[in-house]
C-alpha positions in Angstrom: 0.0 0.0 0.0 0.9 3.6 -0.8 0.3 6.2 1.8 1.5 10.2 1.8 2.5 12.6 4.6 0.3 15.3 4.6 1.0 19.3 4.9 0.4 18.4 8.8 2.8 15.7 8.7 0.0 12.6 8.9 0.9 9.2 7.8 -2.2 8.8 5.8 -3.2 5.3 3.4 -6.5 5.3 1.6 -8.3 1.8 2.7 -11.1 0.3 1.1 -13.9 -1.0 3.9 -17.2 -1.7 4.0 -20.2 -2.5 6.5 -20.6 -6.7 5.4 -18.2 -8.6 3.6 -19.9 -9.1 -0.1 -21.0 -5.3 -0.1 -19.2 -2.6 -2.4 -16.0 -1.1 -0.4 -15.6 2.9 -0.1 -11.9 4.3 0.3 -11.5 5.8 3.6 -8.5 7.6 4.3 -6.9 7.0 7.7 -4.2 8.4 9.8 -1.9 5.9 11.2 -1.7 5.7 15.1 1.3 3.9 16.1 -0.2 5.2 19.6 -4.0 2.7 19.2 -3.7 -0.8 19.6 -6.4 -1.7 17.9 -8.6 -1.9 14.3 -10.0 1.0 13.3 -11.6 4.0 14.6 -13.7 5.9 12.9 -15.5 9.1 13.4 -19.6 9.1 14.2 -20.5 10.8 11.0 -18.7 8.2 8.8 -19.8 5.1 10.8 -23.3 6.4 9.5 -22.4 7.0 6.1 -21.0 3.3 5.7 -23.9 1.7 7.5 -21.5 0.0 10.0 -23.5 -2.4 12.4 -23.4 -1.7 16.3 -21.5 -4.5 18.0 -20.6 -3.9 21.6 -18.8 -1.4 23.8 -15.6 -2.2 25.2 -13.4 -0.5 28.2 -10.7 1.8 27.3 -8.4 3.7 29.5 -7.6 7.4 28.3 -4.3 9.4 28.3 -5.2 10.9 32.0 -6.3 7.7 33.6 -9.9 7.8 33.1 -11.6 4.6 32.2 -14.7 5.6 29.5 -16.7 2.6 27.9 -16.9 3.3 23.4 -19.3 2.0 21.1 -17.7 -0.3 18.9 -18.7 -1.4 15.4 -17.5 -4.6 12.8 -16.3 -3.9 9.3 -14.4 -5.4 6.7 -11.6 -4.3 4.6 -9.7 -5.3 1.4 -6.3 -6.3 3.3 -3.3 -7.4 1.3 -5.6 -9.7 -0.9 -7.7 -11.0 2.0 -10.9 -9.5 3.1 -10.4 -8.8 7.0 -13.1 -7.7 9.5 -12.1 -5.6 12.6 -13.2 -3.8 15.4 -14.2 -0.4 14.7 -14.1 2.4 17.4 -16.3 5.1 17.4 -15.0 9.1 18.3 -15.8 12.8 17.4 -12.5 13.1 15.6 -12.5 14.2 12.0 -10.0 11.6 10.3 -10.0 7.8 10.9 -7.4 6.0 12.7 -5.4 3.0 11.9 -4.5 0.8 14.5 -1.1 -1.4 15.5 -3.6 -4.3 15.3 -3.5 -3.9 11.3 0.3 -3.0 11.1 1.1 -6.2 12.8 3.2 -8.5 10.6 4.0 -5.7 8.1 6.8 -3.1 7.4 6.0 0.2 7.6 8.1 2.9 6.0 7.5 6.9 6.4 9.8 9.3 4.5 9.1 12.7 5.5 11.7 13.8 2.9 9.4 12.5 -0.1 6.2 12.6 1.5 5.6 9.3 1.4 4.0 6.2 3.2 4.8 2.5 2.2 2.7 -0.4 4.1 4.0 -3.8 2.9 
């Protein structure tokens, strides 16, 4: 996959997901957050948009110690020739996150110098 860094200096990679495996993908472009452990997170107003399915909330533990519970959704995603389904984390944010839980087993490569991503 081929990412660029943005103007504010965002790893960003256009993936294609969608709500249930057989339906049509749409490109969502995501911000990589070496920071998340997880899938995905996506903002409200997209989840809504790509008709993802309500799943379950899970327990996470902000920056300054408080422990909130977040709505979390399924989709799937074109994934290095496989279609994948993962845990999708609702916010208020305005760009989608990607997750260590997707870089896992792949090389990452950022060059600030050309602007460019590289997810193999």
């Amino acid at each position: 996959m081929i990412g660029i860094v943005d103007e504010s200096l965002r790893a960003l990679l256009d993936v294609p997901v969608a709500a249930a495996k057989g339906d049509e993908r749409t490109s969502i472009r995501v911000w990589i957050d070496t920071a998340f452990n997880g899938g995905l997170v996506i903002p409200r107003r997209s989840i809504e948009q790509l008709g993802l399915k309500q799943r379950s909330t899970t327990a996470a533990t902000l920056a300054d110690g408080r422990t909130v519970d977040l709505e979390t959704f399924t989709c799937y995603l074109d994934w290095f020739g496989l279609t994948h389904r993962t845990q999708v984390v609702a916010n208020d944010g305005q760009l989608p996150l990607l997750g260590t839980t997707l870089l896992a087993g792949r090389k990452l490569t950022i060059d600030y110098e050309a602007k460019t991503v590289t997810l193999d």
